[in-house]
C-alpha positions, 0 to 999 in steps of 0.5 A, spaced: 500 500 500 503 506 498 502 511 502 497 516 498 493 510 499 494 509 506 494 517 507 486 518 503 484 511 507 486 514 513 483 520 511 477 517 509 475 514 515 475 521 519 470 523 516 465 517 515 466 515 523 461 521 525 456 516 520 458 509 525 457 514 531 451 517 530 447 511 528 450 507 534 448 513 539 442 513 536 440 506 536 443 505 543 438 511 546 432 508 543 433 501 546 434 497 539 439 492 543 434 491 549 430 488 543 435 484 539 437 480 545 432 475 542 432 475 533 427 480 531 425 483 524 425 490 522 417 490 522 417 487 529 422 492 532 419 498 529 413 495 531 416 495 540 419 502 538 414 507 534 418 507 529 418 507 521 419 499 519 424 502 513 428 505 517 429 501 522 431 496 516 436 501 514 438 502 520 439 494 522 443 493 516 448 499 517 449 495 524 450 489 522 455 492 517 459 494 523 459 489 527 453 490 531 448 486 528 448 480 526 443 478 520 439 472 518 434 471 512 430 477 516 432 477 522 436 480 526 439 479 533 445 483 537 454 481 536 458 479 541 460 485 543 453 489 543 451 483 548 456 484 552 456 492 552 449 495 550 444 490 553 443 493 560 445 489 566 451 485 564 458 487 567 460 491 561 454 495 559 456 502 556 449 503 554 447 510 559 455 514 556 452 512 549 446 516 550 449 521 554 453 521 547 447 522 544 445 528 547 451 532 547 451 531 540 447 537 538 453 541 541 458 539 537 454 541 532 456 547 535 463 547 534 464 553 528 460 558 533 465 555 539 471 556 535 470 564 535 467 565 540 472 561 545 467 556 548 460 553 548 454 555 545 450 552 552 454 550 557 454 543 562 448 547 566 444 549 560 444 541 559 443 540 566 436 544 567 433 544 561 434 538 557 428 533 558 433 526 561 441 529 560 442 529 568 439 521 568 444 518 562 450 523 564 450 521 571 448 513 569 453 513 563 460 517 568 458 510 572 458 505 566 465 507 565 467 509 572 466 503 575 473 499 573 478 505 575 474 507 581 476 500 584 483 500 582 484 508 585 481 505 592 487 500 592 493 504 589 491 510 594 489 506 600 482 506 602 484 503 610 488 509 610 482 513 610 475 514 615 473 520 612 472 522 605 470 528 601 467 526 594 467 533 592 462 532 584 460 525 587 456 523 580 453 516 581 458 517 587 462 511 583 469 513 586 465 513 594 463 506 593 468 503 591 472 507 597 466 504 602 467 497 599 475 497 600 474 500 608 467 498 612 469 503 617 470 510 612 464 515 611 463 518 605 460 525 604 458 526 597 457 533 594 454 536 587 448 539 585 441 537 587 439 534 581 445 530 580 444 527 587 436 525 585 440 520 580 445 519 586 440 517 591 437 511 586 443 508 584 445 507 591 439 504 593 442 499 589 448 498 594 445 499 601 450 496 605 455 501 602 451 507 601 448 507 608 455 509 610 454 516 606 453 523 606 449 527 601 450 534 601 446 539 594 451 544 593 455 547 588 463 545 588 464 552 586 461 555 592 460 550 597 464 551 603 468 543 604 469 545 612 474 545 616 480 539 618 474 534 617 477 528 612 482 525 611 482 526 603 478 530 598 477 526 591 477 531 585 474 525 580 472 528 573 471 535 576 479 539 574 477 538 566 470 542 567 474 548 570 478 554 569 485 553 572 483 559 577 476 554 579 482 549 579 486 553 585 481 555 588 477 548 588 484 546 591 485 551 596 479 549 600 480 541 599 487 544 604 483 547 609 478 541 609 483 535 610 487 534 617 494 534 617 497 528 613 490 528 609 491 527 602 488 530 596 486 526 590 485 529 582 484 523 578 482 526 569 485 525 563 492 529 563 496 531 557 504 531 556 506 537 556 505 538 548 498 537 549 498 534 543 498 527 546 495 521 547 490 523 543 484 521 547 486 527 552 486 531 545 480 530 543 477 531 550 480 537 551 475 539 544 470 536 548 470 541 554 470 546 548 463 545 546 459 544 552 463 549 559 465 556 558 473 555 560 475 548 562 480 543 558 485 537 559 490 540 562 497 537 563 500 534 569 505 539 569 499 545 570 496 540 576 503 539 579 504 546 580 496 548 582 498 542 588 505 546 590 502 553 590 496 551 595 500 547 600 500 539 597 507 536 598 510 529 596 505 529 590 506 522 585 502 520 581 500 514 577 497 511 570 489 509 571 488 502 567 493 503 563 491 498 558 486 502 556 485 507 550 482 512 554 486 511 561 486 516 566 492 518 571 491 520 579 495 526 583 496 525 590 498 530 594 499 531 601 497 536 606 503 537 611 501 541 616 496 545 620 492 551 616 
């Protein structure tokens, strides 16, 4: 293969995955992959879903082109890999991040405004307040691709280290649990918005021996006092990347004065090489943050490092996150070395 070939194929592929995309959000938020659990026709389908039976059948066959479907005479059921990621209730469903996928969409649509205008269009909290059903997938799609990380932070940091921990935009409240799992004599407090934590409260019905051990406070992070030499760390989980570097600081200063002395501070996000050209998830991530928050992005390690000395964290390390996976994250940690 030359490489004009390899360079047009490679360009071609760029511009047709929106298609691939689109069609597999859209078909994950309607529920079709509940339904081909069992063989089922483009007929029935439409039939289960309102929808027009000549285009569910398009939308089947261009499925089973992809690998999502498989198809015989006219019936079709789902792949290998639907059956283990889009079907609610197995131990790899992604279903809840697609359709929250799903619905940001529109944003992107809005990328040329973004670019001259320096960020979005409608911000997290436009899709927060006024977008019928976004808070439920957000919340429940951060907890379908949280659960492997949470579980390896809890061991890396040392949950019997801690008997106190602020989950400082809790989400699902993922991270907390998994930190509850790993020591029954901590106590979580989960903080974030009201209409998050009404998402947060169903989830963790469905883990009452953990969650009975937790605190739900409603409050903006931006706004919110974290209280004063209380808990022994503070988790900053998926927050930095929405936040301008002043927010960041200011986020980590009250962290200080919330932990006790030897109390740790914990940033877990996509984190950039100093090029903030690499790895590309993180690239493209940052783009991502362009279209729906006013100022955040994917920061490097080096702007958080530096965050972390200039509010009073010391022996910071840090350490990759699931490194095996195309999108892995990486933890900070940082120490609080004496009293405020």
């Amino acid at each position: 293969m030359s490489p004009r070939t390899s360079s047009l194929e490679k360009l071609g592929d760029e511009i047709l995955g929106y298609r691939r995309a689109k069609l597999l959000m859209a078909t994950a938020y309607l529920g079709f992959f509940y339904h081909l659990e069992s063989p089922t026709s483009a007929a029935a389908l439409s039939r289960k879903l309102h929808l027009d039976a000549r285009a569910c059948e398009i939308a089947l066959d261009a499925l089973t082109a992809m690998g999502y479907a498989v198809k015989n005479a006219n019936l079709y059921r789902n792949s290998a890999v639907s059956r283990r990621h889009l079907v609610r209730g197995r131990p790899g469903y992604l279903g809840d991040n697609l359709k929250y996928q799903e619905i940001i969409w529109d944003a992107w649509g809005e990328l040329r405004a973004c670019l001259r205008r320096g960020g979005a269009m409608r911000p997290l909290n436009y899709w927060l307040a006024r977008h019928d059903g976004f808070t439920q997938e957000y919340i429940r799609g951060m907890d379908n691709i949280a659960r492997r990380p949470a579980a390896e932070i809890a061991r890396v940091v040392g949950a019997d280290r801690v008997d106190s921990l602020l989950d400082v935009g809790a989400g699902p409240g993922t991270y907390s649990l998994a930190f509850l799992r790993a020591n029954p004599a901590l106590h979580a407090t989960l903080l974030d918005l009201p209409g998050t934590l009404r998402v947060t409260r169903r989830h963790l019905r469905e883990h009452a021996r953990a969650s009975a051990r937790t605190t739900l406070i409603a409050a903006d992070y931006r706004r919110a006092d974290f209280g004063r030499s209380c808990h022994d760390m503070v988790l900053f989980s998926h927050v930095t990347h929405d936040e301008s570097p002043a927010t960041n600081k200011l986020l980590l200063k009250k962290a200080r004065l919330a932990l006790r002395p030897g109390g740790r501070v914990v940033i877990h996000d996509f984190m950039l090489e100093r090029s903030r050209t690499a790895p590309l998830f993180g690239a493209l991530f940052s783009a991502h943050m362009l279209v729906y928050t006013q100022s955040g992005r994917t920061y490097t390690r080096d702007e958080y490092r530096g965050w972390m000395r200039e509010e009073g964290f010391r022996s910071v390390y840090g350490r990759r996150i699931c490194p095996d996976a195309p999108n892995f994250t990486e933890i900070l940690v940082g120490t609080k070395e004496d009293a405020c």
